[in-house]
Every structure is written in structure tokens, then in C-alpha cells.
N, CA, C and O atoms as a GROMACS GRO file, in nm:
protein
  512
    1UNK      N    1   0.085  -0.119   0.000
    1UNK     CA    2   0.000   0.000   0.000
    1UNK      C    3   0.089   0.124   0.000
    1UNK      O    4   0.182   0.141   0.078
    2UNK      N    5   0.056   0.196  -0.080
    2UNK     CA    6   0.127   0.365  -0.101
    2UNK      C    7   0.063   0.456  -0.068
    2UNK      O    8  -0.057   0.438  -0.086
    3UNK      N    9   0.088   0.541  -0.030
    3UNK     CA   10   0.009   0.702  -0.055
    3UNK      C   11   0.089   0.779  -0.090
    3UNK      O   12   0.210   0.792  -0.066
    4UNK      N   13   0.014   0.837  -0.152
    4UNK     CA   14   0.046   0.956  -0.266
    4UNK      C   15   0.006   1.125  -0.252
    4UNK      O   16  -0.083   1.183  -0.314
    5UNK      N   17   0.078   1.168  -0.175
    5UNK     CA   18   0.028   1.310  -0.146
    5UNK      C   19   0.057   1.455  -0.283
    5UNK      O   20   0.160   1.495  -0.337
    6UNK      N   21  -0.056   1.487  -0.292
    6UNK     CA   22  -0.035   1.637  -0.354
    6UNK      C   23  -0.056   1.786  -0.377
    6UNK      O   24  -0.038   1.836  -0.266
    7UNK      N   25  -0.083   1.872  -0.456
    7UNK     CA   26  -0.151   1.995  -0.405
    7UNK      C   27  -0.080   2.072  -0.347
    7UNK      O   28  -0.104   2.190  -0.371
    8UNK      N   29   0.028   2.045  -0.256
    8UNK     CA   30   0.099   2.179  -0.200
    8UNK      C   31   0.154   2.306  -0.314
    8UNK      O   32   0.139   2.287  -0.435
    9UNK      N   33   0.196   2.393  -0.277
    9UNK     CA   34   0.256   2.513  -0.307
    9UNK      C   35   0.274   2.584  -0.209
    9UNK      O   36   0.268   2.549  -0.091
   10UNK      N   37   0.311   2.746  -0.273
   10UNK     CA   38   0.322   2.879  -0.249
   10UNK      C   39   0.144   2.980  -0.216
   10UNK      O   40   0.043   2.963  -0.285
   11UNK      N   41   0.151   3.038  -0.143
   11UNK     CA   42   0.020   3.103  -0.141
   11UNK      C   43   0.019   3.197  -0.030
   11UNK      O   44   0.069   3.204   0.082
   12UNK      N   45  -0.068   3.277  -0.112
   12UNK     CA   46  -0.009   3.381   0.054
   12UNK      C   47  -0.128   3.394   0.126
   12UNK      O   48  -0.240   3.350   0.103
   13UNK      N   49  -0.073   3.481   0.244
   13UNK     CA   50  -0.184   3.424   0.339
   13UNK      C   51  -0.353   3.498   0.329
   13UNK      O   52  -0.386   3.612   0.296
   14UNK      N   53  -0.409   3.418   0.357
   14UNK     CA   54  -0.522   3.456   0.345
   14UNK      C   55  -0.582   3.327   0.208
   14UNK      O   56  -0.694   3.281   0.184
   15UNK      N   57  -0.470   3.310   0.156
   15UNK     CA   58  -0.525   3.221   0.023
   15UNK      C   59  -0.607   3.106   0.023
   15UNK      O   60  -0.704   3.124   0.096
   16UNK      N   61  -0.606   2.970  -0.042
   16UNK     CA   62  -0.653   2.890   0.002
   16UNK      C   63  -0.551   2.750  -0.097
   16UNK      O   64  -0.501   2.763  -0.209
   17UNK      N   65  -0.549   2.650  -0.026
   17UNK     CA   66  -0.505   2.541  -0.085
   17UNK      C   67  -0.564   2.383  -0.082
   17UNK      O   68  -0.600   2.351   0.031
   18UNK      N   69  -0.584   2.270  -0.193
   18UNK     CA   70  -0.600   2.195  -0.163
   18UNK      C   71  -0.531   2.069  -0.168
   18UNK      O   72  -0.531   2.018  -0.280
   19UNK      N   73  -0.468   1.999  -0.070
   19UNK     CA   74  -0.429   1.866  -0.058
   19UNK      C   75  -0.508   1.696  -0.075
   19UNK      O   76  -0.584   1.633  -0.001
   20UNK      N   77  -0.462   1.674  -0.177
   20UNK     CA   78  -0.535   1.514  -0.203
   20UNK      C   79  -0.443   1.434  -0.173
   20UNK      O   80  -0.330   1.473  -0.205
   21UNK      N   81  -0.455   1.292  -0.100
   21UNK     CA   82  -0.390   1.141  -0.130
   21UNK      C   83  -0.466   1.063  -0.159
   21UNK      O   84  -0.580   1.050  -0.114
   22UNK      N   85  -0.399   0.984  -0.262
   22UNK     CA   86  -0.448   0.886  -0.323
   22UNK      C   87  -0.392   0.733  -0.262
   22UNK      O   88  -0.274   0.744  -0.231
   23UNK      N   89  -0.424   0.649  -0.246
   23UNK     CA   90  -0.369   0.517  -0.184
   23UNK      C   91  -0.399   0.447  -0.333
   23UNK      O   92  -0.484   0.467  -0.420
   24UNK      N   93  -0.306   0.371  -0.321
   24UNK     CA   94  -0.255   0.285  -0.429
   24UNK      C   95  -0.201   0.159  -0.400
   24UNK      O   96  -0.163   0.146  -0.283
   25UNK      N   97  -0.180   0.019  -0.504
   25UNK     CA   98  -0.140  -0.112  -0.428
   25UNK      C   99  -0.247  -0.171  -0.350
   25UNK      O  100  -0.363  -0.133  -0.336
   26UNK      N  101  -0.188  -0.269  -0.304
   26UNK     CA  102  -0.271  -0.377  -0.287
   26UNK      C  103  -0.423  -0.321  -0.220
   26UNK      O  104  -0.422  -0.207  -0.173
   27UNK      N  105  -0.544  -0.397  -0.215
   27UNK     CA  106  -0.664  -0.344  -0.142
   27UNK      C  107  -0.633  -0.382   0.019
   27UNK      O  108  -0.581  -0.491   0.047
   28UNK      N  109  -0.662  -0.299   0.106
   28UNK     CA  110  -0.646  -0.300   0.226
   28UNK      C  111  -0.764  -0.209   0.297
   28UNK      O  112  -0.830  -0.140   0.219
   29UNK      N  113  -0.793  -0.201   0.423
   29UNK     CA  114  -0.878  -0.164   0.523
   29UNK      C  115  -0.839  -0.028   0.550
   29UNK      O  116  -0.734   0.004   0.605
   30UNK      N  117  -0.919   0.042   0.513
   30UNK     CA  118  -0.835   0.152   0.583
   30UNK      C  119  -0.958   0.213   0.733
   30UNK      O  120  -1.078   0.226   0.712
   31UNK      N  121  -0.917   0.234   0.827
   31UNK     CA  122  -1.001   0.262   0.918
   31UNK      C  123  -1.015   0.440   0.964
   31UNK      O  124  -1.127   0.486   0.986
   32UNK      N  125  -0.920   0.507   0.972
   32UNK     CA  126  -0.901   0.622   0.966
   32UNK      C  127  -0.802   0.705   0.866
   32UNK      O  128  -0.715   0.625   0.832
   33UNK      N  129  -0.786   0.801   0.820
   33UNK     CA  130  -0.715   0.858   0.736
   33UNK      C  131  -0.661   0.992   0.806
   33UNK      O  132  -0.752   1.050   0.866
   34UNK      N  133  -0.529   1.058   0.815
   34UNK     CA  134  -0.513   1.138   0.832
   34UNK      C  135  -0.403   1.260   0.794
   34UNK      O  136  -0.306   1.235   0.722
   35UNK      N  137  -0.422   1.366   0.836
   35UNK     CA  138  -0.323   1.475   0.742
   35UNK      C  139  -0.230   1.514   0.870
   35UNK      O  140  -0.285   1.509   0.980
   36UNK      N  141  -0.104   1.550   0.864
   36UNK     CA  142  -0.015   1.552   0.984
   36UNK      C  143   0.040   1.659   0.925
   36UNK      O  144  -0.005   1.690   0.814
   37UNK      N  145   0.141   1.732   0.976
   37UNK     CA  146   0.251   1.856   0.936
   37UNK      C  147   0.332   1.859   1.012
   37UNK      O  148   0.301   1.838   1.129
   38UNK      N  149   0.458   1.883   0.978
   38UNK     CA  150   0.598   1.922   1.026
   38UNK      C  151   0.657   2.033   0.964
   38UNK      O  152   0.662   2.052   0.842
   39UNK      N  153   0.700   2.106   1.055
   39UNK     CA  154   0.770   2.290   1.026
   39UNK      C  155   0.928   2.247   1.048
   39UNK      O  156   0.962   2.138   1.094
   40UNK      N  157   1.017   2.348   1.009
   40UNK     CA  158   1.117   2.297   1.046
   40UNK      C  159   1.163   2.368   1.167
   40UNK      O  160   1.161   2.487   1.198
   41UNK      N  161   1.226   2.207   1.256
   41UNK     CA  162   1.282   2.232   1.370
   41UNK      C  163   1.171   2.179   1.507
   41UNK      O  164   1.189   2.182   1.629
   42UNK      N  165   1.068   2.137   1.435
   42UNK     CA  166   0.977   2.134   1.524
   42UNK      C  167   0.903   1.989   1.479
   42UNK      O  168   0.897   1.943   1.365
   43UNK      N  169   0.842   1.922   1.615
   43UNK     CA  170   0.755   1.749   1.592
   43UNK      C  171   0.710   1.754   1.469
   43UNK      O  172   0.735   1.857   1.407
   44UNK      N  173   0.636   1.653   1.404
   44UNK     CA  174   0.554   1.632   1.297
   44UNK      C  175   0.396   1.698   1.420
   44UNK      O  176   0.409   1.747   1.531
   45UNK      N  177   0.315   1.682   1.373
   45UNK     CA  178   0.198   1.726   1.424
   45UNK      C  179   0.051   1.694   1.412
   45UNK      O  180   0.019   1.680   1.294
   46UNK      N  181  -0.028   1.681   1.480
   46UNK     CA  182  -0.172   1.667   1.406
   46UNK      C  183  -0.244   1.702   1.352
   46UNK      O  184  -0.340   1.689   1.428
   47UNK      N  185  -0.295   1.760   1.227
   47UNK     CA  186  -0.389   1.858   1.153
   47UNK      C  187  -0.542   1.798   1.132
   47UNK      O  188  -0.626   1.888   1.136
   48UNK      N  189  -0.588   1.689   1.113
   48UNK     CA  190  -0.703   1.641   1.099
   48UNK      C  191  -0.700   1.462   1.026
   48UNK      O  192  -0.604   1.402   0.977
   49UNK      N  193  -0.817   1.426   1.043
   49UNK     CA  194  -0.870   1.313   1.076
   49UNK      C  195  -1.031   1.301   1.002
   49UNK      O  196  -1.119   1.386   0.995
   50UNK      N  197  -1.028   1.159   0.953
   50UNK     CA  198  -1.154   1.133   0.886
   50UNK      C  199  -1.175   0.983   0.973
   50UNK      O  200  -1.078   0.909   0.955
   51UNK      N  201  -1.255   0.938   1.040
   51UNK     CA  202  -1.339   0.785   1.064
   51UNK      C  203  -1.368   0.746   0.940
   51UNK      O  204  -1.436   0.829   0.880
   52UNK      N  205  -1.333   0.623   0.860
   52UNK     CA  206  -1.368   0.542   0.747
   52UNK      C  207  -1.484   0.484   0.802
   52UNK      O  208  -1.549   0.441   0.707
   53UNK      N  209  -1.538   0.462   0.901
   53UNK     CA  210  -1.633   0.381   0.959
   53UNK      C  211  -1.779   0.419   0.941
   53UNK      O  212  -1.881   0.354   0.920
   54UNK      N  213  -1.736   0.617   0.966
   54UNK     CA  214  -1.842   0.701   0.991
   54UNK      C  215  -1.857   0.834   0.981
   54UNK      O  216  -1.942   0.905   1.035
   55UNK      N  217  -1.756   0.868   0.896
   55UNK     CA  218  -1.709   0.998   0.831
   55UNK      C  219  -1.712   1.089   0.975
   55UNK      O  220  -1.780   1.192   0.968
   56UNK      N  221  -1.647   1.061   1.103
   56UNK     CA  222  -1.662   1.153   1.173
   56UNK      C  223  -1.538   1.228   1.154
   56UNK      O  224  -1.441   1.159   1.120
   57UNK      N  225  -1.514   1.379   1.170
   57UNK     CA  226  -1.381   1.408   1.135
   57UNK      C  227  -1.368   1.495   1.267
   57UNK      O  228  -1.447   1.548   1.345
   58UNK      N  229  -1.218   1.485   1.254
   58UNK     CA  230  -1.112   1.572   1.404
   58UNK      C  231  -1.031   1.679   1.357
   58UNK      O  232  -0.957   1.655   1.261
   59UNK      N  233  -1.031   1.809   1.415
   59UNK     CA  234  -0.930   1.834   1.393
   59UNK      C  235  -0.867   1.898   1.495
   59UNK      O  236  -0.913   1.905   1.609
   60UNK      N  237  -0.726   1.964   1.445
   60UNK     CA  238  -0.667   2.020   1.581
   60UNK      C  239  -0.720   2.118   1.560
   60UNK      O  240  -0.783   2.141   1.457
   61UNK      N  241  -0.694   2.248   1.723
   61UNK     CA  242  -0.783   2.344   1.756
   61UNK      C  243  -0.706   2.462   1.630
   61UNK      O  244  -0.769   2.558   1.584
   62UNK      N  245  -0.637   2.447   1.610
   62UNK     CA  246  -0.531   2.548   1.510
   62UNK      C  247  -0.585   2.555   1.388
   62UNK      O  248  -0.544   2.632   1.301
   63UNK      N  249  -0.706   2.453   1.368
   63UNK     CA  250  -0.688   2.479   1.198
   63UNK      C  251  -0.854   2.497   1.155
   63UNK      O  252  -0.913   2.533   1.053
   64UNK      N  253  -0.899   2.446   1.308
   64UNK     CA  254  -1.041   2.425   1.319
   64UNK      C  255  -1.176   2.552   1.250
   64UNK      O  256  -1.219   2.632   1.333
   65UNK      N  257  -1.213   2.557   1.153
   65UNK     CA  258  -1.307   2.633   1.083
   65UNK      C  259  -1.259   2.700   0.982
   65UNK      O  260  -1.323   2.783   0.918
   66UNK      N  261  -1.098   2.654   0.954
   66UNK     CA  262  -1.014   2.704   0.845
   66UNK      C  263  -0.974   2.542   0.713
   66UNK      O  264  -0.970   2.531   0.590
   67UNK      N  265  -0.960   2.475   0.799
   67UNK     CA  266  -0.957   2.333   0.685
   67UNK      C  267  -1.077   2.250   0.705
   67UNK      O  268  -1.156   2.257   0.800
   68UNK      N  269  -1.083   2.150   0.575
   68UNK     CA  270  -1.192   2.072   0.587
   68UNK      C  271  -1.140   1.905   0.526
   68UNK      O  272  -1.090   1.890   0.414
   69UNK      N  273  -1.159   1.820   0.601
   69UNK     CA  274  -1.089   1.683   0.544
   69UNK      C  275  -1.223   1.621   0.497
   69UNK      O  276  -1.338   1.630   0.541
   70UNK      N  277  -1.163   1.547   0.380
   70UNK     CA  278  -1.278   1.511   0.330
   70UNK      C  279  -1.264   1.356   0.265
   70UNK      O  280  -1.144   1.343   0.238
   71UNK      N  281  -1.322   1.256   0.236
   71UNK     CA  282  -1.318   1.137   0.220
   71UNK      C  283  -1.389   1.092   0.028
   71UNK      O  284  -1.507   1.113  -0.002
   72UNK      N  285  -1.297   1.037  -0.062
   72UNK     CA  286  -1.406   0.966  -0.123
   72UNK      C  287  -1.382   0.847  -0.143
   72UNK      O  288  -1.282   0.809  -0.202
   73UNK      N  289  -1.474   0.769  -0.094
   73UNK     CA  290  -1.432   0.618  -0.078
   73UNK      C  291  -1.427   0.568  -0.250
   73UNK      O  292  -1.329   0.504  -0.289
   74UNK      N  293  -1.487   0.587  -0.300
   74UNK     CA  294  -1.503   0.515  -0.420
   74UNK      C  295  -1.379   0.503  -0.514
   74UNK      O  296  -1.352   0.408  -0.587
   75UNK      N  297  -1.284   0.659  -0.491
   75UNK     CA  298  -1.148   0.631  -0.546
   75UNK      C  299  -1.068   0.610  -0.440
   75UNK      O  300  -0.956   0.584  -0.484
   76UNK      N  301  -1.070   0.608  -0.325
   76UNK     CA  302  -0.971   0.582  -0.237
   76UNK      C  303  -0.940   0.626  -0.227
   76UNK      O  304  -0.826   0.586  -0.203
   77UNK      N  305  -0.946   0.798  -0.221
   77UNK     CA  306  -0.856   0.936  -0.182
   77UNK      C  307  -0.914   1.026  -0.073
   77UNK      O  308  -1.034   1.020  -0.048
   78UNK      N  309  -0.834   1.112  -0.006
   78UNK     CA  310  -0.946   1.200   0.079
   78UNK      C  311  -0.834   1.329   0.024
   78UNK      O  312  -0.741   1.330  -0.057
   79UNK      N  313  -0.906   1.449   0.127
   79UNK     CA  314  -0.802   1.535   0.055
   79UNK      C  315  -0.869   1.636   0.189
   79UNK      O  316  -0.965   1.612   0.262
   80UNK      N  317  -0.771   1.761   0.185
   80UNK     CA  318  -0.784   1.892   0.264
   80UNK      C  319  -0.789   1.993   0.194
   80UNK      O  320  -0.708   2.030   0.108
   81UNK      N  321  -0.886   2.044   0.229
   81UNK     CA  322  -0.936   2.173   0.198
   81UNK      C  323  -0.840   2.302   0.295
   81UNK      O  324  -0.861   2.317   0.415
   82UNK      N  325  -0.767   2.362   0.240
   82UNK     CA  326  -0.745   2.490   0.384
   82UNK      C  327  -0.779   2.653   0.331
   82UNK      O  328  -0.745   2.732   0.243
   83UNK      N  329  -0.815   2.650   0.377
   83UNK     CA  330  -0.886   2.814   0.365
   83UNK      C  331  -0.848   2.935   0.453
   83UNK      O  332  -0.825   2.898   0.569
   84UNK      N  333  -0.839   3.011   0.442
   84UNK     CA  334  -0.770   3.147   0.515
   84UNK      C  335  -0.647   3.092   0.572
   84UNK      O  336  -0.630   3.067   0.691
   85UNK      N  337  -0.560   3.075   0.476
   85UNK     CA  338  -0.406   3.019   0.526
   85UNK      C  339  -0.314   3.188   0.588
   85UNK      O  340  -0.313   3.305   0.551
   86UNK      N  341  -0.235   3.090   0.720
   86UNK     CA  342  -0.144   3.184   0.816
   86UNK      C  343  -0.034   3.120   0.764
   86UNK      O  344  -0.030   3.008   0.714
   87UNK      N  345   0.114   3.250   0.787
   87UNK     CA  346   0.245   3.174   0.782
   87UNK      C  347   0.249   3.093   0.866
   87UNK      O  348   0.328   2.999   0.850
   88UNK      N  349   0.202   3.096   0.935
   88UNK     CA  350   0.220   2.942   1.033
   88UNK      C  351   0.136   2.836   1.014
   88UNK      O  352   0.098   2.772   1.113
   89UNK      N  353   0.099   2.806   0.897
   89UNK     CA  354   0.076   2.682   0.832
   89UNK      C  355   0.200   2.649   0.744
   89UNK      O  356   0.185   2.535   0.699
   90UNK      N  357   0.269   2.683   0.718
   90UNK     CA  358   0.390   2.660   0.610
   90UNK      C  359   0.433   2.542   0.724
   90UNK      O  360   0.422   2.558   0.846
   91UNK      N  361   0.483   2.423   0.662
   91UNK     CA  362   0.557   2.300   0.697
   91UNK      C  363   0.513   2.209   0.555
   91UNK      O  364   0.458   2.237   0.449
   92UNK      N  365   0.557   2.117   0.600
   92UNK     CA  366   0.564   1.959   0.517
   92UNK      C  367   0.443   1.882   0.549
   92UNK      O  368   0.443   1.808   0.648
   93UNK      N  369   0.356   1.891   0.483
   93UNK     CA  370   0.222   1.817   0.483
   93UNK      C  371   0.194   1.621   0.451
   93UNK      O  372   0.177   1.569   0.341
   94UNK      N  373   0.197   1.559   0.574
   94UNK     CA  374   0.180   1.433   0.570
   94UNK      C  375   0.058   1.320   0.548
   94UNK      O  376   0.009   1.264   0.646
   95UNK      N  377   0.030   1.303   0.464
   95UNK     CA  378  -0.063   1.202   0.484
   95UNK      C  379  -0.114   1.016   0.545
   95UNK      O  380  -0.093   0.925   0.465
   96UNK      N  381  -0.135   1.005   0.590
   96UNK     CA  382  -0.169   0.889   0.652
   96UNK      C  383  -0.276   0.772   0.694
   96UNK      O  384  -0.383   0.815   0.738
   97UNK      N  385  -0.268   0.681   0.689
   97UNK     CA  386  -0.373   0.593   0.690
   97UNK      C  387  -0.334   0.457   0.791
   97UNK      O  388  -0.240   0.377   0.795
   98UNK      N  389  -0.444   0.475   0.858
   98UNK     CA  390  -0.443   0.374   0.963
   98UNK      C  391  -0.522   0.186   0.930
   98UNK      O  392  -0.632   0.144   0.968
   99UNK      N  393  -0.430   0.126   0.861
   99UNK     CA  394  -0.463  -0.013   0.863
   99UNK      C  395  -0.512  -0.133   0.958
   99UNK      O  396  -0.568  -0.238   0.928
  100UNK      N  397  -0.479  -0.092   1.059
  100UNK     CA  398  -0.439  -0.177   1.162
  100UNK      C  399  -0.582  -0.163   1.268
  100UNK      O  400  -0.616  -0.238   1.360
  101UNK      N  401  -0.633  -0.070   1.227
  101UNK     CA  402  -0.737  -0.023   1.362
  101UNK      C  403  -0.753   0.061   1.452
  101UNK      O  404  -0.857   0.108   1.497
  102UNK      N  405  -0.581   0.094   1.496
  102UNK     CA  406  -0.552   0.129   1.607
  102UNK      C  407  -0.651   0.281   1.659
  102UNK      O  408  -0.666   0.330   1.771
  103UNK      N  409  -0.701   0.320   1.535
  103UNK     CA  410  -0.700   0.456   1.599
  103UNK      C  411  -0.935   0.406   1.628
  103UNK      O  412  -1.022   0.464   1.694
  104UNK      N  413  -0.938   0.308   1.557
  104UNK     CA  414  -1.127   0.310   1.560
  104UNK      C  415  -1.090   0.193   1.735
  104UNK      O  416  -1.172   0.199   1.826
  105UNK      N  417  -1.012   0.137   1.743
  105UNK     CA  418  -1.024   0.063   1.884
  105UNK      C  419  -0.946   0.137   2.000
  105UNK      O  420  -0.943   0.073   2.105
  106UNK      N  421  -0.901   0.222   2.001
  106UNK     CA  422  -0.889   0.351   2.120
  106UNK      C  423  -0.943   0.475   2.095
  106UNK      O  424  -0.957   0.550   2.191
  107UNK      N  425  -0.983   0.517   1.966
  107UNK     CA  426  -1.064   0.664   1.970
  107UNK      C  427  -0.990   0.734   1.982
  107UNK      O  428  -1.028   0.848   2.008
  108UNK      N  429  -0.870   0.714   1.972
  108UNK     CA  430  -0.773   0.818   1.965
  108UNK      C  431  -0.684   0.846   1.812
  108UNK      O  432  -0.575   0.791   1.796
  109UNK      N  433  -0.749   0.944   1.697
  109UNK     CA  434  -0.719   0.966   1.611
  109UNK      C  435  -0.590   1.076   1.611
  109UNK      O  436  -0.543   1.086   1.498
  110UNK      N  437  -0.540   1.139   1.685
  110UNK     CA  438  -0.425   1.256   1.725
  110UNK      C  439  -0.277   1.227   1.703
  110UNK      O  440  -0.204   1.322   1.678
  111UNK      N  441  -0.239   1.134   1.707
  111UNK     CA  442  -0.143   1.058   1.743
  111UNK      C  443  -0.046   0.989   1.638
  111UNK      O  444  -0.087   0.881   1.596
  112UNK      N  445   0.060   1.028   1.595
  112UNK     CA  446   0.108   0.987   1.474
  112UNK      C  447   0.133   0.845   1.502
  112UNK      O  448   0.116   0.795   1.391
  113UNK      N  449   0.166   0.736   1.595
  113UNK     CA  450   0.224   0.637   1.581
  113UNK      C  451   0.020   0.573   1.579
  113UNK      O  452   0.023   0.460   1.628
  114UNK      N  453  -0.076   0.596   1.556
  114UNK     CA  454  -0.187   0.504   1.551
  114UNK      C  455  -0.204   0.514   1.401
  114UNK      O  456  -0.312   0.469   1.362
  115UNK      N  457  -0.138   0.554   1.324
  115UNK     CA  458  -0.082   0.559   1.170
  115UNK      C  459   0.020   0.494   1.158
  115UNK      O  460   0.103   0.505   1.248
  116UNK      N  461   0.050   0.400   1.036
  116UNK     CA  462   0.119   0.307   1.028
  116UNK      C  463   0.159   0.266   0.841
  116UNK      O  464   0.230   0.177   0.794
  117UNK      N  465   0.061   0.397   0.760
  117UNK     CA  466   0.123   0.369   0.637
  117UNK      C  467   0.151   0.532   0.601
  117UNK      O  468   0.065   0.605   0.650
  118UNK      N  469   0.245   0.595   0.534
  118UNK     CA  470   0.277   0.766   0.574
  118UNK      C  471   0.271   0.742   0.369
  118UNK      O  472   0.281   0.638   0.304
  119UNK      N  473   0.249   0.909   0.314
  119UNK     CA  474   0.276   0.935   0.238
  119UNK      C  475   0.372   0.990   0.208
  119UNK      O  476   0.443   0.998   0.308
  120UNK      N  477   0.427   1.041   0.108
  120UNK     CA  478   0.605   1.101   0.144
  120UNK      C  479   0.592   1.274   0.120
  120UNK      O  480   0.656   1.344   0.040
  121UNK      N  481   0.476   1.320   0.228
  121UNK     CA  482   0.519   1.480   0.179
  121UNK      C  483   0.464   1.557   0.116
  121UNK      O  484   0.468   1.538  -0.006
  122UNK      N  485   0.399   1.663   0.162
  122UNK     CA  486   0.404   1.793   0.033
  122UNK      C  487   0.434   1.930   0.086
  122UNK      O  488   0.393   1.967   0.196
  123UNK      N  489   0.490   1.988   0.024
  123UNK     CA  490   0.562   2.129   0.100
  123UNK      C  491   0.425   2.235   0.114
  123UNK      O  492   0.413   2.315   0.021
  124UNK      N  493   0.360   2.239   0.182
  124UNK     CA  494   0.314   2.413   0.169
  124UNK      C  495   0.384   2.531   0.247
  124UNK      O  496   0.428   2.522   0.361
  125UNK      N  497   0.388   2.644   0.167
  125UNK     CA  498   0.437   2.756   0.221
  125UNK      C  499   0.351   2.863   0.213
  125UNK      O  500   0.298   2.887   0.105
  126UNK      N  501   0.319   2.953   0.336
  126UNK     CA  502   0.202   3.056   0.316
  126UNK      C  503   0.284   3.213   0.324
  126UNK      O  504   0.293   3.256   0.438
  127UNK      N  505   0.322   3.269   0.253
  127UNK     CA  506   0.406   3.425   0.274
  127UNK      C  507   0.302   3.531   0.337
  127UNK      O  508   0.182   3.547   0.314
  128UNK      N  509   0.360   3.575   0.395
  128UNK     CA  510   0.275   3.702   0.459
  128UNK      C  511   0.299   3.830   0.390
  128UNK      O  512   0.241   3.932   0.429
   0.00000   0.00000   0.00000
């Protein structure tokens, strides 16, 4: 199983951008899906979360009424919406998908290690 992240750029703030992954390879379960970020110098991080189970979605308080994660099962992609982008969204945008369960049998979607297949990346940068 792969994922395939894309959509990043340049944009300044206030702009808007959208991020898709696509999963690819073998058919597998996917139970939650999620978008992560890393700035430099600083953790990877949590940005949002989709339930495959039940389209419930999470996000962190930082991004909350500014992005929107979104699911389409039928191609196997979800993607982020971000809207009124800050320079402090600029990092390395991760995508992820949880095979295993971990995150629908503790309810805890936040957490990079309850992800277990990563996409490799997409840069966004927001200029002020």
C-alpha cells in the first residue's frame, strides 16, 4: 500500500489550498485517514482526521473552521481543503492511513504512531 500526497505550493496568506492522497497497491482496510505537518525544527503534528467507519472528522484546535478533510471512498482518496491560510501553516504536509485499527479501537485519532502507512510529503508555504 502507497500514498500519494499532492496539491501543496506557495500562497499567501489569506489564500486557500487543496491537498489530495491517493492510496494505491494492494486493497487494504483503511479505518481512519489522516493529514499531519511538520515545520522545520519542530515534531511532525496533528492537523485532521476522517473515521472510514463514519465519516466523523477531528481536527486540531489550530486549523479548526479554516480546513476541511474530506473522504471519497469510491477512489480511495481523501483530501484537505485549507482556507484562510497563516504563515504558520507553512511546513511539510503528511498524509496517513491507519490499517491496523488502532485509531477506531482507542478513539484516539491525534497521534502519529496510531498511523502506520505515511505518504512522502508535500511542502506548503504561506508568505505574509
Amino acid at each position: 500500500v502507497q500514498l500519494q500526497a499532492s496539491g501543496g505550493g506557495l500562497v499567501q496568506a489569506g489564500g486557500s489550498l487543496r491537498l489530495s492522497c491517493a492510496a494505491s497497491g494492494r486493497t487494504f482496510r483503511s479505518y481512519a485517514m489522516g493529514w499531519f505537518r511538520q515545520a522545520p525544527g519542530k515534531e511532525r503534528e496533528f492537523v485532521a482526521a476522517i473515521s472510514m467507519s463514519d465519516g466523523t472528522t477531528y481536527y486540531a484546535d489550530s486549523v479548526k473552521g479554516r480546513f476541511t478533510i474530506s473522504r471519497d471512498n469510491a477512489k480511495n482518496t481523501f483530501s484537505l481543503q485549507m482556507n484562510s491560510l497563516k504563515p504558520e501553516d507553512t511546513a511539510v504536509y503528511y498524509c496517513a492511513t491507519d490499517s491496523r485499527g488502532h485509531t477506531y479501537y482507542t478513539g484516539n485519532y491525534y497521534y502519529t504512531n496510531q498511523y502506520n502507512v505515511w505518504g512522502q510529503g508535500t511542502q506548503v508555504t504561506v508568505s505574509s
